[in-house]
DRENGU-263080 format. One record per atom (N, C-alpha, C): residue in three letters; x negated, y, z. Coordinates in steps of 0.2 Angstrom, whole numbers, plus 2048, in hexadecimal, padded with zeros to 3 digits. Example, Ala and Ser with C-alpha at 12.3 -4.5 7.8 and 13.67 -1.06 7.14 Angstrom:
// DRENGU-263080
ALA7BE7E4827ALA7C27EA827ALA7BE7F0827SER7C07F5823SER7BC7FB824SER7C0800827
This chain:
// DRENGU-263080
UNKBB7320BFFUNKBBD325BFDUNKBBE32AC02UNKBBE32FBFFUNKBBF336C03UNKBC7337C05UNKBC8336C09UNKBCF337C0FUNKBD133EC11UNKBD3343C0DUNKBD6347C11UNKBDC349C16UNKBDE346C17UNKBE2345C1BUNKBE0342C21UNKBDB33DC24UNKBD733AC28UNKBD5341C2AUNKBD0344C27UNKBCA34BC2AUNKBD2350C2BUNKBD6351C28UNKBDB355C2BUNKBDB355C34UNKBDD34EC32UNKBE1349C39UNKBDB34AC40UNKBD434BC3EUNKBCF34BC43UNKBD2352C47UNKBD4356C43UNKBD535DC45UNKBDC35EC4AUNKBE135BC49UNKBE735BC4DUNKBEA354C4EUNKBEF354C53UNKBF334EC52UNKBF734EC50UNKBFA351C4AUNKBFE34FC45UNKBFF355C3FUNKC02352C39UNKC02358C35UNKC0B359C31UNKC0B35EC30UNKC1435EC2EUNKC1135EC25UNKC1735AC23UNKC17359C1DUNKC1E35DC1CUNKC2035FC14UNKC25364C13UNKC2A35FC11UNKC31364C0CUNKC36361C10UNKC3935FC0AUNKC3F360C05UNKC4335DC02UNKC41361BFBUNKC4135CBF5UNKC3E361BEEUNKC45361BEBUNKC4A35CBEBUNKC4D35DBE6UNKC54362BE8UNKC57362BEEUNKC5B365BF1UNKC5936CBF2UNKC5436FBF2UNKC52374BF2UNKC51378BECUNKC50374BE5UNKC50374BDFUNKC57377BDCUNKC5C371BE0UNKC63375BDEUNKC6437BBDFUNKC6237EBE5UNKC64383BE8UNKC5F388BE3UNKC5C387BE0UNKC5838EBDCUNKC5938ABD6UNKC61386BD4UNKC62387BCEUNKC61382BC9UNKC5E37DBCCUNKC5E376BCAUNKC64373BC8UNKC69371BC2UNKC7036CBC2UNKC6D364BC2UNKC73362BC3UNKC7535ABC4UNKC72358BBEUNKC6F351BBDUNKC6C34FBBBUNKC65351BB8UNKC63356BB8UNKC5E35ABB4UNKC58356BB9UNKC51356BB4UNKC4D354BB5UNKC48358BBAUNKC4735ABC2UNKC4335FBC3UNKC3B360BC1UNKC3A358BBEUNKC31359BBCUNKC3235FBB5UNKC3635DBB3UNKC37364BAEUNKC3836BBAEUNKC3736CBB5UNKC38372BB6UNKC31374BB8UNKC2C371BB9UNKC25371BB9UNKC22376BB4UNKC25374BADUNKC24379BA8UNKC2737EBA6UNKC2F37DBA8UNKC35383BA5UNKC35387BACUNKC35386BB1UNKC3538BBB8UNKC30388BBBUNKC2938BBBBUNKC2438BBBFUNKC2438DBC4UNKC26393BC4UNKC29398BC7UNKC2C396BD0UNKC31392BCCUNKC36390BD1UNKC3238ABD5UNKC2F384BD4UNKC2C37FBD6UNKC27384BDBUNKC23389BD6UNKC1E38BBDCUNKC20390BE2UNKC26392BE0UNKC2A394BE7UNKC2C390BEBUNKC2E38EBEBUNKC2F387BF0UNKC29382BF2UNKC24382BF0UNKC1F37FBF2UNKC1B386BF8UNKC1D38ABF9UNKC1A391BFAUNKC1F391C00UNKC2538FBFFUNKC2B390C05UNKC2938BC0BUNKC26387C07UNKC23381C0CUNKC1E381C10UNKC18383C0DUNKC10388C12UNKC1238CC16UNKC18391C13UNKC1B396C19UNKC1B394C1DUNKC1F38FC1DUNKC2338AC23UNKC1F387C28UNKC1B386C26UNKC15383C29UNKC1237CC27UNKC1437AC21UNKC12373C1DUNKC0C374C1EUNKC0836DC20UNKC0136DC1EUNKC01368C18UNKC06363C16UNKC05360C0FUNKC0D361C0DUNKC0C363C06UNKC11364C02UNKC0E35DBFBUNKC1435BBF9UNKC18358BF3UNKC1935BBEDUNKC15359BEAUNKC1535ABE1UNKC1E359BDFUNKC1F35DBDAUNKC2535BBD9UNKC24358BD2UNKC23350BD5UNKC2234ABCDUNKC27345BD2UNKC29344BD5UNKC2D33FBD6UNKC31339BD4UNKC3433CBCDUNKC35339BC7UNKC2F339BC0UNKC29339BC2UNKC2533ABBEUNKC20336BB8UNKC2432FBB9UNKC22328BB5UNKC2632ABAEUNKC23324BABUNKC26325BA4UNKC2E321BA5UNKC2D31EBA9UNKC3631DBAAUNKC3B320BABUNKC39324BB0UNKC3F328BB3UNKC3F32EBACUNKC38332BABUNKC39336BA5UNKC3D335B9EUNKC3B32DB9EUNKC4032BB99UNKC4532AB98UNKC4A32CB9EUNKC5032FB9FUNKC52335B9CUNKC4C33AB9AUNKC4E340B98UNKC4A342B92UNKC4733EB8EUNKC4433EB87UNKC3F340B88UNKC3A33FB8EUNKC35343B91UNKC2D33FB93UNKC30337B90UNKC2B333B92UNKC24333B90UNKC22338B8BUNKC1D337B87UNKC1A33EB8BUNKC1E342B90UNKC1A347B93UNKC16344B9AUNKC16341B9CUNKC1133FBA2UNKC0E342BA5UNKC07343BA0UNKC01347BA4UNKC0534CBA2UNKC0B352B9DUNKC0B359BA0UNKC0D358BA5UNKC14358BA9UNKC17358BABUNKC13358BB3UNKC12350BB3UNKC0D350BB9UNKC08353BBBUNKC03355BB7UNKBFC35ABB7UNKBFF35FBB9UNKC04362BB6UNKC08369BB9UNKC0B369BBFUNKC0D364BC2UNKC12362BC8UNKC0D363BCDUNKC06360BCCUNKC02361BD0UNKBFC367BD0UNKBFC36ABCAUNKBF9374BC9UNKBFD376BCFUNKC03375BCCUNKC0837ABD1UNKC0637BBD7UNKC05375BDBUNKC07375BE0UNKBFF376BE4UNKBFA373BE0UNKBF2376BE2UNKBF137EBE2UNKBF5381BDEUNKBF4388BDEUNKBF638BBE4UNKBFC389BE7UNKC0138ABEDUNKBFE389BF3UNKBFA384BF3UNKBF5381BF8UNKBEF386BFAUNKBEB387BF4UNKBE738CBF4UNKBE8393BF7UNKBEE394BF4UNKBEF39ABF8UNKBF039BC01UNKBF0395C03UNKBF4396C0BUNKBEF396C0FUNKBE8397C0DUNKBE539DC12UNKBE3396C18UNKBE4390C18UNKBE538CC1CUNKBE3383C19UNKBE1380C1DUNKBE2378C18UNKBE8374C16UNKBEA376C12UNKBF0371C0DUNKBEF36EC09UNKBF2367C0CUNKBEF362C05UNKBF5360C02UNKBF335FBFCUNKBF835DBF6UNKBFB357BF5UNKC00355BF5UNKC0234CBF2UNKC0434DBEEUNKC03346BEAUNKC05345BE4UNKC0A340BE4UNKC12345BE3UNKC17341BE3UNKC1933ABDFUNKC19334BE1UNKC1B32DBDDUNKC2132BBE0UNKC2632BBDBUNKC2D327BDCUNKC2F320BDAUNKC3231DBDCUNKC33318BD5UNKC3431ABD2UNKC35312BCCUNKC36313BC5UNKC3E314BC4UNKC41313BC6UNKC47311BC5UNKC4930ABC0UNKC46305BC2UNKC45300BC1UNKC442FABC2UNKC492F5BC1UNKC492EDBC5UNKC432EABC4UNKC3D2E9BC7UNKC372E4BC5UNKC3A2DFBC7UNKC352DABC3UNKC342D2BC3UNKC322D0BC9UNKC342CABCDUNKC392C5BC8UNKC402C7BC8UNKC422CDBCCUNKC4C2CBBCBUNKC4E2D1BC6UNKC462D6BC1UNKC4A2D9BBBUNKC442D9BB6UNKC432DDBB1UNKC432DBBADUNKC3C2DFBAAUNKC392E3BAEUNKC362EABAEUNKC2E2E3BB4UNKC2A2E3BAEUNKC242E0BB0UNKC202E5BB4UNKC1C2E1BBAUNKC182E4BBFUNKC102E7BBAUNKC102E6BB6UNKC0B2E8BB4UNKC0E2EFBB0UNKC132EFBAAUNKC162F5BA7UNKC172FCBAFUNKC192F9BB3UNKC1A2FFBBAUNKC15302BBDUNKC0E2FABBFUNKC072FEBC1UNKC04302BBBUNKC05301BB5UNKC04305BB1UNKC0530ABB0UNKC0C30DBB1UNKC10312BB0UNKC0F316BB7UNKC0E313BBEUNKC0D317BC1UNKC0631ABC0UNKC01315BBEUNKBF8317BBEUNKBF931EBB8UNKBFE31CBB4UNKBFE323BB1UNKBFF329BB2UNKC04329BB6UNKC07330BBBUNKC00331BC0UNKBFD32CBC3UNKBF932EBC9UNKBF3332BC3UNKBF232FBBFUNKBE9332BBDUNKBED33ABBBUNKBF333CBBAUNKBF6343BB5UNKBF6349BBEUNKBF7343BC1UNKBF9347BC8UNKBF1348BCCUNKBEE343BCBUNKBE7346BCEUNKBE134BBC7UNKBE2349BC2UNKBE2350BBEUNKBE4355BBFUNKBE8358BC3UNKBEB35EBC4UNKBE8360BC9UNKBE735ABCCUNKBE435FBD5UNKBE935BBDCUNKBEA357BDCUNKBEB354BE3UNKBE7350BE5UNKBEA352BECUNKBE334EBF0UNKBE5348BF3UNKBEC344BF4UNKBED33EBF4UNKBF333BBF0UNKBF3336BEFUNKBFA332BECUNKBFE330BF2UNKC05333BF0UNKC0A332BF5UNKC10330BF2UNKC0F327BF2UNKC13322BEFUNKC1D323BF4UNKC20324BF2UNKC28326BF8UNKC2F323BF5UNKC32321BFBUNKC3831EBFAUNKC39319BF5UNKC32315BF6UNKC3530EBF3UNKC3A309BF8UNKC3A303BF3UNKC3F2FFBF5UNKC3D2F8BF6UNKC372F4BF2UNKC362F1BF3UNKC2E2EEBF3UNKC2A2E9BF4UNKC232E7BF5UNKC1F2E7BEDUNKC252E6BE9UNKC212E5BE5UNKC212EABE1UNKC252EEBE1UNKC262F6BDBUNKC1D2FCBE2UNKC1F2FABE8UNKC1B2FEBEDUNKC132FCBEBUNKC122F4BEAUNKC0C2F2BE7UNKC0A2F4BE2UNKC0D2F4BDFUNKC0D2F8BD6UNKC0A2FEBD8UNKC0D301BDAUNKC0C30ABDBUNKC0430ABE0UNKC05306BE3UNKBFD308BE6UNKBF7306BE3UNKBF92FFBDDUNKBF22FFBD9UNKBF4303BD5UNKBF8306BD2UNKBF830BBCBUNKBF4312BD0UNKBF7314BD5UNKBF331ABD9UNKBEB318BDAUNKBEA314BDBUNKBE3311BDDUNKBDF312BD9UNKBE1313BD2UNKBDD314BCBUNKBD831BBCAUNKBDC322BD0UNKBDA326BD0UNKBD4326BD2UNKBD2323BDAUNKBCE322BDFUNKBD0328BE5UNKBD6329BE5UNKBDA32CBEAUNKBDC32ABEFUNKBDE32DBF5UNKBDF32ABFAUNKBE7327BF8UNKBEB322BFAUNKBF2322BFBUNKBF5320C02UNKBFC324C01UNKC01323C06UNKC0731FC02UNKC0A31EC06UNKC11318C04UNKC1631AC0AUNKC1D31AC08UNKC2131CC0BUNKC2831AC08UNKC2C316C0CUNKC32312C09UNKC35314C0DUNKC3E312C0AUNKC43314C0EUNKC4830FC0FUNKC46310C18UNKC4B30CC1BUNKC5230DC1CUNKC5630BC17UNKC5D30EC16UNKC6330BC14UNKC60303C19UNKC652FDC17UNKC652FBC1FUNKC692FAC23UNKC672F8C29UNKC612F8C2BUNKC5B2FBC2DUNKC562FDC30UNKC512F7C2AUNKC532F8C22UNKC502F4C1EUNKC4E2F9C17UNKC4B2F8C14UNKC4D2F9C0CUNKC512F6C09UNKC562F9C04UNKC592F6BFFUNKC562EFBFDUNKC512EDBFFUNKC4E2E9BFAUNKC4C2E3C01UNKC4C2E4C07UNKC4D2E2C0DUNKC452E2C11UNKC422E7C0DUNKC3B2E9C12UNKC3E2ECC17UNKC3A2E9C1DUNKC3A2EDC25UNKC342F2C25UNKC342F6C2AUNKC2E2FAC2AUNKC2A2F4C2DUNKC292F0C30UNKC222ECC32UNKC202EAC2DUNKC252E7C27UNKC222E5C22UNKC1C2ECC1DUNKC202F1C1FUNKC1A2F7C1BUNKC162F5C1FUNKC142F5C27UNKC102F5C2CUNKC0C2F0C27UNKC0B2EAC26UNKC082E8C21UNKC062E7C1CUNKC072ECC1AUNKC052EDC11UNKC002F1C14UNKC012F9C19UNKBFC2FDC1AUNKBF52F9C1AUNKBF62F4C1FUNKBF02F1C23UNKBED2EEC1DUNKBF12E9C17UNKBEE2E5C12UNKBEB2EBC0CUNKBF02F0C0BUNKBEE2F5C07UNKBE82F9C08UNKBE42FDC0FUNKBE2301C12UNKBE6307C11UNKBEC308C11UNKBEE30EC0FUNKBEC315C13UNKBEC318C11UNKBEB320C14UNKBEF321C19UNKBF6321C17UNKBFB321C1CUNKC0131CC19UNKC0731BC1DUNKC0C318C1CUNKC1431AC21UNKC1731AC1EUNKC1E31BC23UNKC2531AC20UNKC2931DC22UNKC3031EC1FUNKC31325C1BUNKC35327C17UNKC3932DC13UNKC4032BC12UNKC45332C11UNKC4A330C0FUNKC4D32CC14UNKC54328C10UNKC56325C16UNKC5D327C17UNKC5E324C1EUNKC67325C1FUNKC6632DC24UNKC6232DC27UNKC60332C2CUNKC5D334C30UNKC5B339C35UNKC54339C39UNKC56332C3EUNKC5C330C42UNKC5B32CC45UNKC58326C42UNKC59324C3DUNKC5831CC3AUNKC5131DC3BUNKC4E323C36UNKC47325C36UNKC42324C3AUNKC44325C41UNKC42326C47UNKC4131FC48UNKC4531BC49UNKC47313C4CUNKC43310C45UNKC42312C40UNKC3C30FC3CUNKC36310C3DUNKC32316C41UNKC2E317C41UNKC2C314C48UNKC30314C4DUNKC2E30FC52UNKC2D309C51UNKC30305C4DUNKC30300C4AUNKC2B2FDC44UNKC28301C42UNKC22302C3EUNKC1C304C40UNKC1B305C47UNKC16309C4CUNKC14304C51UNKC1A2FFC51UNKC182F7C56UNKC122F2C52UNKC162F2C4AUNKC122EEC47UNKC0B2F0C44UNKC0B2F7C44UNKC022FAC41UNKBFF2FBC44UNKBF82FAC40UNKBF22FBC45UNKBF1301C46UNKBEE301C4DUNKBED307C51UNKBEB30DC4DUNKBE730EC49UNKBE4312C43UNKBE9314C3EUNKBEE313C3CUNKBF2312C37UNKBF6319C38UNKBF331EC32UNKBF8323C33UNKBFF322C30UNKC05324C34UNKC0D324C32UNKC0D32AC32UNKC15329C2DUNKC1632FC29UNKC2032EC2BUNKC22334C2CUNKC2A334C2CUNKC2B339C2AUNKC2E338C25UNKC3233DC1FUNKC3B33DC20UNKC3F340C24UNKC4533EC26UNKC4B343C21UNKC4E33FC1EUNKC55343C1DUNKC58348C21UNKC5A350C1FUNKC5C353C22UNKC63352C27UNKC6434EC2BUNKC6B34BC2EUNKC6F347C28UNKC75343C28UNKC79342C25UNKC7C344C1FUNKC7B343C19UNKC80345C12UNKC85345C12UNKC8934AC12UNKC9134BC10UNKC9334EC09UNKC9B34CC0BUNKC9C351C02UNKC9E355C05UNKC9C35AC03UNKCA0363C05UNKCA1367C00UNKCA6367BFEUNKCA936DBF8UNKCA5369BF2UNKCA5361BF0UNKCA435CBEBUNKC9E35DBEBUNKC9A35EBF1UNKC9235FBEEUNKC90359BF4UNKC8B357BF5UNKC85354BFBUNKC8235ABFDUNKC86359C05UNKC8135EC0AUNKC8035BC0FUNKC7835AC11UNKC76358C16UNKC7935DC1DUNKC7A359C26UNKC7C35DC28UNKC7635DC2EUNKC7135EC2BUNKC6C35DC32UNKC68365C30UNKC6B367C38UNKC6836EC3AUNKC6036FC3CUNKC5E373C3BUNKC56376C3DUNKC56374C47UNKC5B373C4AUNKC5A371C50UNKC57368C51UNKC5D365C4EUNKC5F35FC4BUNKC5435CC49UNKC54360C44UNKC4D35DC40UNKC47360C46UNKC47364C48UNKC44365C4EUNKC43360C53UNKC4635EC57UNKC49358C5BUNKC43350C57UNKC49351C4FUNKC46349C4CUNKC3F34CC4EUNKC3C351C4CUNKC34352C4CUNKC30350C51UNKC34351C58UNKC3034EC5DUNKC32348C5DUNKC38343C5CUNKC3733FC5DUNKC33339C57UNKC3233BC54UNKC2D338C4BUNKC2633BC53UNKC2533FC51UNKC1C33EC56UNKC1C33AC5BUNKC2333AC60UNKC22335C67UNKC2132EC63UNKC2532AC5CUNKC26324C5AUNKC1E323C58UNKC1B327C57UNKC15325C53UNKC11328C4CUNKC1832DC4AUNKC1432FC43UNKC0F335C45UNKC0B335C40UNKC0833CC40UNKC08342C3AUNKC0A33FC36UNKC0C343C31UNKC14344C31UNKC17349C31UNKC20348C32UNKC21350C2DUNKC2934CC29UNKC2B353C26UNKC32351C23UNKC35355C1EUNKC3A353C1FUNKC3C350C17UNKC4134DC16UNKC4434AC0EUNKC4934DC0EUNKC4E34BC09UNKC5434FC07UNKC56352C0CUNKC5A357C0AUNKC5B35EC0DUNKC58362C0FUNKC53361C11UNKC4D366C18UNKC4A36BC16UNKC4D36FC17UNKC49377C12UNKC46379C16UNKC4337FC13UNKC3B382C17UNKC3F387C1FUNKC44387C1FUNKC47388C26UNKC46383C29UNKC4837CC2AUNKC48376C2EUNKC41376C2EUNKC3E375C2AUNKC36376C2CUNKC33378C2DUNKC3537FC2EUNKC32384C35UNKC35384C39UNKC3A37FC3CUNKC3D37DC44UNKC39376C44UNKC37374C40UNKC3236DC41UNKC2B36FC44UNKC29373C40UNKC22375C41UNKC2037AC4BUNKC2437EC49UNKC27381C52UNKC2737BC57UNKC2B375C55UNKC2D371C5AUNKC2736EC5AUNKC2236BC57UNKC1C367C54UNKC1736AC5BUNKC16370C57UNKC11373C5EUNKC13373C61UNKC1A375C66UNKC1A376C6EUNKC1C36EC70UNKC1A36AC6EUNKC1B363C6FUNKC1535FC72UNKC1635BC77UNKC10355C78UNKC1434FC78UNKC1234CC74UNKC11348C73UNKC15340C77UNKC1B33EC77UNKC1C339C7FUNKC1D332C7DUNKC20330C81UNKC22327C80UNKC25328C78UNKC25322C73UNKC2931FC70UNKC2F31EC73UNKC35323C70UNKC3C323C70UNKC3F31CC70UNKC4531BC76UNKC47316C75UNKC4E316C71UNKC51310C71UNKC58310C6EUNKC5C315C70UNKC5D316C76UNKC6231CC79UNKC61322C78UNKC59323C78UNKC5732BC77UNKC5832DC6FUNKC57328C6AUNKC56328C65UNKC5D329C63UNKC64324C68UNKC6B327C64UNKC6B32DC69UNKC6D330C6FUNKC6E336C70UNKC6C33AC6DUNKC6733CC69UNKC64342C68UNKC64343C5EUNKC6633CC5DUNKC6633DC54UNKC69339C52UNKC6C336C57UNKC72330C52UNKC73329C52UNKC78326C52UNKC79321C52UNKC7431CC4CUNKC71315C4FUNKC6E313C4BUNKC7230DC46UNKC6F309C41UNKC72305C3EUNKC712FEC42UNKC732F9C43UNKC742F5C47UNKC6E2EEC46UNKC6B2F1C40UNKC642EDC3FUNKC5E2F0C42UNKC5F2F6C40UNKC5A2FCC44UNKC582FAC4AUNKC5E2F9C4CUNKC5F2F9C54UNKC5B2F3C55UNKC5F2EAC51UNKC5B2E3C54UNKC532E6C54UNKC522E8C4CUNKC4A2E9C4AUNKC462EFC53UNKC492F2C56UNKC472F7C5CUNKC472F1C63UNKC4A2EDC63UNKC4A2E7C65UNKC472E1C65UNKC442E1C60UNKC3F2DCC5DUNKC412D5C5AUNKC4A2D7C58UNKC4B2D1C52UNKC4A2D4C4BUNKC482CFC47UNKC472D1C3EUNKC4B2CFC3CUNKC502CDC3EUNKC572C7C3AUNKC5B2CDC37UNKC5D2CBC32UNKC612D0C2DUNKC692CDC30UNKC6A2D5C33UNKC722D6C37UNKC762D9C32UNKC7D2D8C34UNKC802DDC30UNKC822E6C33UNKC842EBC2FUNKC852EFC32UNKC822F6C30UNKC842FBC2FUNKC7E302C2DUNKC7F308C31UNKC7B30DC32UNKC7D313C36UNKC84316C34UNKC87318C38UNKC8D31EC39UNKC8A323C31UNKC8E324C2DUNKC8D329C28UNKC89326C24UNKC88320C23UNKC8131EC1EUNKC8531FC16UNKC8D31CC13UNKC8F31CC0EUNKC8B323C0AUNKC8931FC05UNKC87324BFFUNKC81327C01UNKC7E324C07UNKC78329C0CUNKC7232AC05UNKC71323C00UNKC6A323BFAUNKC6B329BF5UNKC70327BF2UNKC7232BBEEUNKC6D32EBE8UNKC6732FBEAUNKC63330BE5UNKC5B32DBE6UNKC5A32ABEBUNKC52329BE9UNKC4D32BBE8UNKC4E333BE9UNKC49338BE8UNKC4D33DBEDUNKC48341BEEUNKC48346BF3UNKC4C34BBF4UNKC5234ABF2UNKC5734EBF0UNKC5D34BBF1UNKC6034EBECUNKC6A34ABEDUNKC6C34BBE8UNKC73346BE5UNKC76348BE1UNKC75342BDEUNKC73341BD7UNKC7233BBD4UNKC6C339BD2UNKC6D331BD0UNKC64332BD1UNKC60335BCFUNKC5F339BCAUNKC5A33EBC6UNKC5A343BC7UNKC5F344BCDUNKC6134DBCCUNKC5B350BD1UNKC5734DBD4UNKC51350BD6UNKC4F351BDD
């Protein structure tokens, strides 16, 4: 299987990935609740300006905007029976975008969950999901991406689902969960636990997204960097600072200095691919990509370094940087309503 990201990776010691689809989407116009895979078709326009704002930035991989791309989540908006448009489109878009940047940019193909309890503790069978993803991946590798980029699951079995339904492609896949429970998933995966999926899966790469914030992010990726093999590319994808309400909206309050900073320290912890999630506009990501180059690379951050410069951790975080796995109680400073939506954006789940 042909690895783009691997031959990328020969070329430097790391790549920036872009930043947040659905918080950016607001800001050109996207309302609450709206589906933004449907804007693939009604503002094309818009998607591929913002995948364009990203290459500016310095993105070497950019995100399909299918995040919500399954017959599930569509099916929330009478749109399940679009699939391959929707997704074929999500990923034209963004190959076209690619192509232009005069440089090598490679595409992912956005996979979220389903929004869905699978078996045994709901009701949404592991075969109906691998399905539904293997649907989304073949609409998304028709279009033109060059990897399946599985994000912000929750648990082992929906993550399992989504890498044999992407497998179906013969594409490379990444996987990317969110530690945003005590230095856990909602569903009580650790990063050592993804550390072993990577190594049983062979994945292309694996890491953290989303989340409570670049500190937790940080302390997951070192955490996820003790238990994977040497070879194993990671990926951090960090929320831009903490969620607030401000004037009834979610606003992230992490500055372009702020996500600079997390940038070095995601490379010091181990990842090689780093960029941002909710909030992270193609300004923070040209304070990432600046910081990136004048950067070598040093020790693995420890507890202290990691809260002076980005925040206080969650109190499991912390055991887990420590080397206990025992589920503590306790969560970072600012984490209330930190999920909120499960995709790459803010608001409510769907809003994008």
């Amino acid at each position: 299987m042909h690895d783009p990201i691997s031959e990328l990776l020969k070329t430097r010691p790391w790549l920036l990935a872009d930043g947040a689809t659905g918080s950016n989407l607001f800001e050109r116009g996207l309302q609450s609740g709206e589906a933004p895979e449907l804007w693939n078709v009604s503002h094309p326009d818009r998607i591929a300006d913002l995948h364009r704002s990203f290459v500016e930035a310095g993105a070497d991989i950019i995100l399909t905007n299918s995040f919500g791309g399954t017959r599930f989540r569509l099916k929330l908006h009478n749109a399940e029976g679009r699939v391959a448009e929707l997704n074929g489109r999500a990923a034209s878009l963004a190959r076209a975008e690619a192509a232009r940047a005069g440089r090598p940019v490679l595409v992912a193909g956005s996979i979220g969950p389903t929004g869905e309890i699978l078996e045994p503790l709901g009701p949404t069978t592991i075969a109906d999901a691998e399905a539904a993803f293997a649907e989304q991946a073949a609409a998304l590798a028709a279009g033109g991406v060059d990897v399946m980029w599985i994000e912000t699951m929750s648990s082992v079995e929906e993550t399992e689902a989504a890498i044999r339904g992407a497998r179906t492609t013969g594409k490379p896949v990444v996987a990317t969960l969110s530690f945003d429970t005590n230095g856990r998933t909602m569903m009580g995966v650790t990063p050592a636990d993804l550390a072993g999926l990577q190594k049983q899966h062979h994945l292309a790469g694996c890491g953290s997204n989303c989340g409570v914030g670049p500190s937790e992010l940080v302390a997951s990726m070192v955490n996820m960097a003790r238990a994977a093999a040497p070879d194993a590319v990671l990926v951090a994808k960090a929320n831009c600072g903490i969620p607030q309400y401000v004037d009834g909206a979610i606003r992230f309050n992490g500055t372009p200095e702020l996500m600079a900073d997390y940038a070095r320290l995601a490379l010091d912890a181990g990842a090689r691919i780093i960029g941002g999630c909710c909030g992270t506009s193609p300004e923070h990501l040209k304070s990432m990509r600046l910081a990136l180059e004048a950067h070598t690379k040093g020790e693995a951050p420890d507890l202290a370094t990691i809260e002076s410069r980005l925040g206080a951790l969650s109190s499991g975080a912390t055991a887990q940087l420590h080397g206990d796995l025992d589920r503590l109680a306790g969560a970072a400073p600012g984490a209330a309503g930190r999920r909120g939506t499960g995709r790459r954006a803010h608001a409510k789940p769907d809003a994008g």
